[in-house]
C-alpha positions in Angstrom: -68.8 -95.2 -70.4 -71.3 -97.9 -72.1 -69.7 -100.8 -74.1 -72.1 -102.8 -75.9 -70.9 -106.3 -77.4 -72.6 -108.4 -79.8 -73.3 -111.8 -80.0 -72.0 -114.2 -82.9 -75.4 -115.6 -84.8 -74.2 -117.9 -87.5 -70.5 -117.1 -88.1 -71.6 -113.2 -88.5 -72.1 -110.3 -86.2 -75.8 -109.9 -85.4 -76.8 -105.8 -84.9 -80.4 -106.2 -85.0 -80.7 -108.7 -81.5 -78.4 -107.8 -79.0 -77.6 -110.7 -76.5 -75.2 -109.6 -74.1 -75.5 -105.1 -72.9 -72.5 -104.4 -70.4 -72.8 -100.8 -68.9 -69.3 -99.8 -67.0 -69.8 -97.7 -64.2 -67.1 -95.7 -62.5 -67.8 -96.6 -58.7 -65.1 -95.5 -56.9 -61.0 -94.5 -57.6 -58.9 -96.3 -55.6 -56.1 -94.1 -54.0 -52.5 -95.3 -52.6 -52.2 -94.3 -49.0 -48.6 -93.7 -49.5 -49.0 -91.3 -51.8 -51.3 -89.3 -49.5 -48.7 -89.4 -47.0 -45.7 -88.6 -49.3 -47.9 -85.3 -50.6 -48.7 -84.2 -46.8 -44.9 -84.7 -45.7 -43.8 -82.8 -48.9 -46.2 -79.9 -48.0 -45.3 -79.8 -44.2 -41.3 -79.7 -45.6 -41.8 -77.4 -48.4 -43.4 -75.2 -45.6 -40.5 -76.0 -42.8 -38.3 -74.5 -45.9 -39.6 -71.6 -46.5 -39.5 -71.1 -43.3 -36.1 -71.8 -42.7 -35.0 -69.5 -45.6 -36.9 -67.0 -43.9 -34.7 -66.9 -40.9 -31.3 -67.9 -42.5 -32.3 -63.9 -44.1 -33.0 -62.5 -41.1 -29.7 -64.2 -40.0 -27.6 -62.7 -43.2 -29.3 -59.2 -42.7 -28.1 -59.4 -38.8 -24.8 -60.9 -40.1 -23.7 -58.3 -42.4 -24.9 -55.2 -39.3 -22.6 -57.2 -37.1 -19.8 -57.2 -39.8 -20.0 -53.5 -40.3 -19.4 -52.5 -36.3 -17.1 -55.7 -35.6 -13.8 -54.8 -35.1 -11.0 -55.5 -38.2 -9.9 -58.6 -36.2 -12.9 -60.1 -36.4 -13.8 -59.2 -39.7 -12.5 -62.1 -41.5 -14.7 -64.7 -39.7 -17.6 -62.5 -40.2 -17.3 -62.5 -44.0 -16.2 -66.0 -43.8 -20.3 -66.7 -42.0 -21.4 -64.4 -44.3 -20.5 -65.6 -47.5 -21.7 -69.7 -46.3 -25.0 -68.6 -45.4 -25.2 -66.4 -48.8 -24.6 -69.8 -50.5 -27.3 -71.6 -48.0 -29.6 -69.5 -49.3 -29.3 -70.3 -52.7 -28.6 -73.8 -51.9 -32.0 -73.5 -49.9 -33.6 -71.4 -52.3 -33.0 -73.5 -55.2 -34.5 -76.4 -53.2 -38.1 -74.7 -53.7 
């Protein structure tokens, strides 16, 4: 980006003679260290998610087996864990 400014000559703007030429460089971009570090933890817990969505699945897949040869006594508790992870899940999911 080049700004050039001109000097005053007599009450009036003077285009012909140019005093004063600033040329603004871009050097460098100054970057907040905490926001580096709240992007990395965000990634690593966006990827601890996923991964814990992944095995509340494999839990619900297991769950439901387990609910189909459990015995009718038991039946009722098993739906009970069923139906909280089902809502984990979404809780979980949703969360992505």
């Amino acid at each position: 980006m080049r700004v050039v400014r001109a000097t005053r000559v007599d009450g009036q703007t003077c285009r012909r003679e140019i005093a004063c030429v600033s040329v603004v460089f871009r050097v460098a971009e100054i970057i907040d260290f905490t926001d580096v570090l709240r992007q990395r933890a965000r990634r690593r817990e966006h990827g601890l998610t996923a991964r814990c969505l992944t095995l509340m699945e494999e839990c619900l897949v297991v769950s439901r087996i387990l609910y189909c040869s459990a015995p009718l006594d038991e039946r009722g508790a098993r739906a009970t864990k069923i139906r909280q992870l089902e809502d984990l899940i979404a809780y979980t999911a949703h969360l992505l």
